[in-house]
C-alpha positions in Angstrom: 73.0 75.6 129.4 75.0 77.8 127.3 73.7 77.0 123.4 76.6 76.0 121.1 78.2 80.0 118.9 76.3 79.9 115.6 78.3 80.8 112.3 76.4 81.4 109.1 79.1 81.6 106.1 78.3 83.2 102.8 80.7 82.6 99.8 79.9 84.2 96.2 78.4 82.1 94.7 80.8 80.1 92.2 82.4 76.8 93.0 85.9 77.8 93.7 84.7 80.6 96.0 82.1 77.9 97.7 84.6 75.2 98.7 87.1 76.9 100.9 84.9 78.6 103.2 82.8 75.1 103.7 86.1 72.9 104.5 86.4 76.3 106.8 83.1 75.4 108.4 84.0 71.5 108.7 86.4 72.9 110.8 84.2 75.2 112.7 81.5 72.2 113.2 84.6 69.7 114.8 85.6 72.3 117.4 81.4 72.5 118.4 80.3 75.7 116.0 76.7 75.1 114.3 77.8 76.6 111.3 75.0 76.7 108.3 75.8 77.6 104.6 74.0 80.4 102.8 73.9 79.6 99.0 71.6 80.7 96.2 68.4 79.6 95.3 69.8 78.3 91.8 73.1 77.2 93.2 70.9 75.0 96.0 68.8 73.7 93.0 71.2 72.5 91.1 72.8 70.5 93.7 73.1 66.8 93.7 71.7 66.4 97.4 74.0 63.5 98.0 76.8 65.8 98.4 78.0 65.4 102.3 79.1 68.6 104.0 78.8 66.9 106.9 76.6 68.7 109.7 76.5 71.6 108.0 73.0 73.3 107.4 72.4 75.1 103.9 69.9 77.8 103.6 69.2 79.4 100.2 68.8 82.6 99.4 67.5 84.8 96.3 70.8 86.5 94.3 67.8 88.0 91.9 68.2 85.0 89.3 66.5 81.9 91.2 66.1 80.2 87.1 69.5 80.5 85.5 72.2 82.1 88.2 75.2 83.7 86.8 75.3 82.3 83.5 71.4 84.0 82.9 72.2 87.4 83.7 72.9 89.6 80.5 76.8 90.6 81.8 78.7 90.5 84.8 77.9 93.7 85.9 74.6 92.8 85.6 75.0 90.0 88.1 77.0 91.7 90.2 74.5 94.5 90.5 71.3 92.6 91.0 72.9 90.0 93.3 73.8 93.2 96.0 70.5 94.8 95.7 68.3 91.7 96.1 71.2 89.8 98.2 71.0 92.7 100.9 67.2 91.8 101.4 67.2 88.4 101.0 70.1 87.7 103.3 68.2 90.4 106.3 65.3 88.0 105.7 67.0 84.3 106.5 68.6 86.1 109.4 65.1 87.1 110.1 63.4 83.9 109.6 66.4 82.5 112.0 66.5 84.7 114.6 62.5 84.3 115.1 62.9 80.4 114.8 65.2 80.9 117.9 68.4 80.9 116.4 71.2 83.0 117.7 73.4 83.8 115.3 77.3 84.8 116.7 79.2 85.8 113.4 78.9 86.1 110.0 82.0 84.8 107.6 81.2 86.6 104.3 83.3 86.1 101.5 85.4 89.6 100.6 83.9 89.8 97.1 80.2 90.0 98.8 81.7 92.6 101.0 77.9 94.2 101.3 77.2 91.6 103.7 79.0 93.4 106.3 76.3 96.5 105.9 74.0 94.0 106.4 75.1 92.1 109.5 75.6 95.3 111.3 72.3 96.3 110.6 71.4 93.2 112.9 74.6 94.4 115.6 76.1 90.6 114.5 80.2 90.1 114.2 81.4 90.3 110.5 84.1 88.2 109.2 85.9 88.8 105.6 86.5 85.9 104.2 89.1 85.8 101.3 89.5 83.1 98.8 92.8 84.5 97.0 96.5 84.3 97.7 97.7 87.4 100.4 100.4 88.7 98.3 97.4 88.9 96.0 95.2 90.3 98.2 97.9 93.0 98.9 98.5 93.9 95.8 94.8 95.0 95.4 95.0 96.6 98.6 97.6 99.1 97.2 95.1 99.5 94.5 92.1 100.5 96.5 94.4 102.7 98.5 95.7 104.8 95.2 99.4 103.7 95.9 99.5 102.0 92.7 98.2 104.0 90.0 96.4 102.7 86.9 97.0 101.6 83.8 100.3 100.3 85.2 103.0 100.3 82.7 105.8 100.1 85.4 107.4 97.8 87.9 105.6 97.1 91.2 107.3 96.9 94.7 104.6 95.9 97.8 105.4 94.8 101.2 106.4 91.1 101.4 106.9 90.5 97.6 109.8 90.8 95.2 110.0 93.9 92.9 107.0 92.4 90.3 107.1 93.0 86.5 104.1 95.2 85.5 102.5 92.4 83.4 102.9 89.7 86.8 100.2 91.6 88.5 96.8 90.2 88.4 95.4 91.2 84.8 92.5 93.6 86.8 95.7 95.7 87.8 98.4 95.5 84.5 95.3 95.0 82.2 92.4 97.4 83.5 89.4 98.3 82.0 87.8 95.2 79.9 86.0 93.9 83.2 84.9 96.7 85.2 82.0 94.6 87.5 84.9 92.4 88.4 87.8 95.0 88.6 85.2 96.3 91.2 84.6 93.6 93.3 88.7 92.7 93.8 89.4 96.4 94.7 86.1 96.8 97.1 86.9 94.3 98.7 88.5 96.9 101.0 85.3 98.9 101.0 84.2 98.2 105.0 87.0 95.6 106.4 88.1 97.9 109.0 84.6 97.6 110.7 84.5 93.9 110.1 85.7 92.5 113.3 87.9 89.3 111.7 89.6 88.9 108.3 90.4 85.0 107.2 92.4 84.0 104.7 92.5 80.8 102.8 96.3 80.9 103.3 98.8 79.1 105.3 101.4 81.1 107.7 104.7 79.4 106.1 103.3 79.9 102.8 103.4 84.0 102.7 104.9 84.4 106.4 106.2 88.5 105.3 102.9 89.6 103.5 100.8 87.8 106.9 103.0 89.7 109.2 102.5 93.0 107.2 98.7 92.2 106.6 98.5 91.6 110.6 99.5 95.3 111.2 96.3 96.5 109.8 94.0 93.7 110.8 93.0 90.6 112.8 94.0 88.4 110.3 93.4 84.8 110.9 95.2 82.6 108.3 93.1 79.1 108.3 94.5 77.2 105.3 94.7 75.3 103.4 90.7 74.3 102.9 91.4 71.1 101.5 89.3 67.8 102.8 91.3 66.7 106.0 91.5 63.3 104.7 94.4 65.0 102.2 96.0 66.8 105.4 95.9 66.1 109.2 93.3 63.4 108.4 91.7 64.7 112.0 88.3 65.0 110.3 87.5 61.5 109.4 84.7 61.4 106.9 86.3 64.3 105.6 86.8 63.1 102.4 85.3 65.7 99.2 84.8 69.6 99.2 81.0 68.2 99.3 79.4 70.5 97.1 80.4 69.2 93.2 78.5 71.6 90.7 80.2 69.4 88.1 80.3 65.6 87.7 83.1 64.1 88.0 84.2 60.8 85.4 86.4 59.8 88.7 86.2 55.8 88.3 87.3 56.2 84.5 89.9 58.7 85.7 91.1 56.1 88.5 91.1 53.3 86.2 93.8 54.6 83.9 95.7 56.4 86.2 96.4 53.0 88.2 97.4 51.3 84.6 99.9 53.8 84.0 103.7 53.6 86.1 104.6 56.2 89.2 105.3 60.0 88.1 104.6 59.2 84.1 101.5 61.5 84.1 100.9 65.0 83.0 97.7 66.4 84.2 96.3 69.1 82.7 93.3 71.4 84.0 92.4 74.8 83.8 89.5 75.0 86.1 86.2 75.5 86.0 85.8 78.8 84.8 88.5 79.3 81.8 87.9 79.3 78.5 90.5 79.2 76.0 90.4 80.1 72.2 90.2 77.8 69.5 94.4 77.9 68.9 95.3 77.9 72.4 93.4 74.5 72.6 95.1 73.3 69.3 98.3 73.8 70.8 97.5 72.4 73.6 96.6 69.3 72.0 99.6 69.1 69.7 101.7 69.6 72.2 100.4 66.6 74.5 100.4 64.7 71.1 104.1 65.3 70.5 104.9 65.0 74.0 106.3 61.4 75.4 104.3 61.1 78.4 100.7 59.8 78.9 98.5 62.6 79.8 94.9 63.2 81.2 93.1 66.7 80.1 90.4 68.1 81.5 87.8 69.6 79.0 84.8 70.9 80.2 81.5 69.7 78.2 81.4 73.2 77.0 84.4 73.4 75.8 85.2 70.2 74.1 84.0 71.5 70.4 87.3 73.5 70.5 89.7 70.5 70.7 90.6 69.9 67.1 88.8 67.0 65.1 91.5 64.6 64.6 92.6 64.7 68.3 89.0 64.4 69.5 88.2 61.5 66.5 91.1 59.7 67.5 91.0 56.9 70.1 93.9 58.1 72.4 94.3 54.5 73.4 96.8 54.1 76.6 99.0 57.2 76.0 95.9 60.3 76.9 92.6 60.4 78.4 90.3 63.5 77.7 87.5 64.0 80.3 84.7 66.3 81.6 85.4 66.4 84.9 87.2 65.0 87.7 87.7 65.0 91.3 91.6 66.8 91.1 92.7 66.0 95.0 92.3 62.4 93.6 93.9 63.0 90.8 96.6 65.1 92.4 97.4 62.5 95.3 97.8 59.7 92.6 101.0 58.0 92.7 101.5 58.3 88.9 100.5 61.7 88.7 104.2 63.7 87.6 103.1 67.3 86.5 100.7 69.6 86.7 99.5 72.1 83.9 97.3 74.7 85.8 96.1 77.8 84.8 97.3 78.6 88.9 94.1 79.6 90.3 94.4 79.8 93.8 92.3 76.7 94.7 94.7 74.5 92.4 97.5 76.4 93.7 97.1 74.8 97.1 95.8 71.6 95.8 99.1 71.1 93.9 101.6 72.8 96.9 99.3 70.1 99.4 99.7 67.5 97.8 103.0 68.0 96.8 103.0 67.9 92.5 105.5 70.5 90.7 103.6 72.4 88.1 103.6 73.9 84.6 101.7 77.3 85.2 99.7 78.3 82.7 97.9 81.2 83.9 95.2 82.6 81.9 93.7 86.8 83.4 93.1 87.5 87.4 95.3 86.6 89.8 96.2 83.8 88.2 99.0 85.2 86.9 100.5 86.1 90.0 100.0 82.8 91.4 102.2 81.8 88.4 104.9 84.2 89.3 105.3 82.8 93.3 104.6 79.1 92.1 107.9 79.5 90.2 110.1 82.2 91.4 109.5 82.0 94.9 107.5 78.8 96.4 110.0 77.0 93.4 107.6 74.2 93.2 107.2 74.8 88.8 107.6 77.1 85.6 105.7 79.1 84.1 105.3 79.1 80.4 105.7 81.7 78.3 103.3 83.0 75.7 104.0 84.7 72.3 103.1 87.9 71.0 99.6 86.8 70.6 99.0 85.6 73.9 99.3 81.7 72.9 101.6 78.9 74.8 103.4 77.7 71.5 103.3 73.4 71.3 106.8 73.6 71.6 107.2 75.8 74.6 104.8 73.4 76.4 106.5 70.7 75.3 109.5 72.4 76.8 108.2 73.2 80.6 107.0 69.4 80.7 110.5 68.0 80.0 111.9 70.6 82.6 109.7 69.1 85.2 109.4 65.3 84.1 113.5 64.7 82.7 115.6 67.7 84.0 117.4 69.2 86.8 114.6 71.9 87.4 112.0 68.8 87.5 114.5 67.5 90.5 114.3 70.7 92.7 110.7 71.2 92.0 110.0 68.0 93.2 111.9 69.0 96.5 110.5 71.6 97.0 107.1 70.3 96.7 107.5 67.7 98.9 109.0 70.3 101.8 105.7 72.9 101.1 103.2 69.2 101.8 105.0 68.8 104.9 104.7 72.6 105.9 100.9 72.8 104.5 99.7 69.3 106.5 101.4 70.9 109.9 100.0 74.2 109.7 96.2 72.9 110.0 97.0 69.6 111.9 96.9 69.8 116.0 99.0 73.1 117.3 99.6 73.9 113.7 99.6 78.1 112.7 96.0 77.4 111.0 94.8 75.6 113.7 95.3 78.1 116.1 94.3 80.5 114.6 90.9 79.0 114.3 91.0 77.9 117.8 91.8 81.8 119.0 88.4 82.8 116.9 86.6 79.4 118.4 87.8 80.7 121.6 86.2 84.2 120.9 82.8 82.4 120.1 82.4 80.9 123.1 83.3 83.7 125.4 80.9 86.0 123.3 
């Protein structure tokens, strides 16, 4: 009897890289795949176990700081560093430890930023995959990068296959703004390193989403586009217990959250998040806060524990009775798909991006460095489903500017077409991975390829 493909998948390690390649796997494991995790030591540990990703198996594995992950290394390049070196061995040893336990193993799906894996699954003669987690027109732009056809520091316009002409400042900040981060300027631009000997590449995309920059992307490489990774239960509903991401390494306040977005009438909302990674300074925040203050509709912020000493003392004494909830944490889809959810501030990282264009919600883009700030760009200029705000000389959205973008979208004529628009990208996102959609087959083609391997 022929034993069932086996897919190990192996995101970098962060939450926003984690989630899209496990919905991927859900995925996988509903068309027959055994398809098992591979996290870190510390990321496994930290895990609240009652997290469901279904019939997935997790394996840990050392990335050289089993105590304290990321956040205990001394910089990023640090990380970055140790994580390759004692990643390499540590990953050659599960498959190992696998193959000796009688485990085949057909392919592994790494994620572009770990792009060592490859090296290390062709040391074994098993099928890479890239995986990437970031828009395509992104993704290209970094591409022309690697490939010396954009030269930095870039001080002038930028024209690449599949996108409008871009300003120099709406490429991602490792391209317009290079130097201050040179572990992860690395990581985007190697993520070219090897992908012509891996045999897939994925993208967490959707066809009808960046059909030009796909088609171009396609000359070069099997690309399979197999987004969006949301839970189905948001989509195609085809995976019924298909509910959560399933790996939360942040608690969520969601029945507060629920409670007082169910008080509060249809589309009066503004919902405000800038991920789990962001950090903003100690004025940004102020505005921020003045801003929803001054502003006539209720609003719920998320401020990560660590961040909340920034919010100013008078907004964080006061009891924002009824009009604006602050919280930790929340589960967003939720919050997204709520009836009385109008607006969206983001800071457009991709994850969110699709989150909001899923589910439909016109945003305020507030980007902050990466490619966040080309996600801002195509949320507003060409997917017209927002605005972006604009920032002054100093780099800070002003109370008033923000102010502005939320009337746009809640009161005026922009808000109308945003709206539209939103609604036509939900319909367009939900058929691509439902039944015979251009996600689904494109994971049924790889499926396919499995199984005849």
């Amino acid at each position: 009897m022929n034993k069932s493909p086996h897919v190990l998948l192996f995101p970098f390690p962060a939450q926003g890289h984690i989630n899209p390649l496990i919905q991927f796997g859900k995925r996988l494991v509903s068309k027959g795949v055994k398809t098992t995790l591979v996290t870190t030591i510390y990321l496994n540990s930290t895990l609240s176990h009652k997290n469901s990703t279904t019939s997935i198996e997790i394996e840990p594995i050392s990335d050289g700081f089993d105590e304290g992950g990321y956040a205990s290394a001394d910089s990023p390049e640090s990380y970055l560093k140790v994580f390759k070196e004692v990643g390499s061995k540590s990953l050659g040893d599960l498959i190992k430890k696998l193959q000796k336990e009688g485990n085949n193993i057909d392919a592994i799906i790494y994620d572009a930023f770990n792009s060592w894996a490859l090296d290390v699954a062709m040391e074994f003669g098993i099928d890479g995959g890239s995986f990437f987690t970031q828009a395509c027109s992104v993704n290209n732009i970094y591409y022309h990068v690697y490939k010396g056809l954009i030269s930095l520091p870039l001080r002038v316009p930028v024209s690449v296959p599949g996108l409008p002409q871009l300003e120099w400042w709406e490429t991602p900040s490792f391209v317009h703004n290079y130097g201050p981060y040179p572990g992860w300027t690395g990581i985007v631009f190697n993520q070219f390193a090897n992908i012509d000997q891996s045999r897939w590449v994925f993208s967490n995309s959707f066809y009808e989403l960046e059909a030009e920059v796909i088609e171009w992307m396609r000359k070069m490489w099997k690309l399979k586009v197999i987004g969006p990774t949301l839970p189905s239960m948001y989509l195609d509903k085809r995976l019924e217990d298909d509910k959560d991401y399933g790996f939360n390494l942040i608690k969520a306040n969601n029945k507060e959250c629920m409670n007082w977005l169910d008080d509060k009438p249809e589309k009066s909302v503004v919902y405000v998040s800038f991920g789990s990674m962001a950090q903003l300074g100690l004025e940004q925040m102020e505005e921020i806060a003045c801003g929803l203050s001054d502003c006539k509709f209720n609003f719920l912020w998320v401020v990560r524990a660590e961040e909340e000493e920034k919010l100013p003392k008078e907004f964080a004494n006061q009891k924002i009775t009824g009009k604006g909830l602050v919280v930790a944490w929340c589960r967003q889809l939720d919050v997204l798909a709520h009836k009385s959810v109008g607006c969206f501030i983001t800071h457009c990282g991709f994850n969110s991006t699709l989150e909001a264009i899923s589910l439909g919600v016109p945003v305020v883009g507030m980007p902050q460095w990466t490619d966040q700030i080309t996600n801002a760009k195509l949320l507003d200029e060409i997917w017209d489903v927002g605005v972006r705000v604009k920032a002054n000389e100093k780099g800070i959205v002003t109370r008033e500017n923000l102010v502005s973008c939320i009337m746009k979208i809640m009161e005026d004529e922009r808000g109308v077409v945003t709206r539209k628009n939103a609604a036509k990208w939900r319909e367009l996102a939900k058929a691509a991975v439902d039944e015979g959609g251009s996600s689904d087959k494109d994971i049924d083609e790889f499926v396919s390829e499995l199984f005849k391997a």
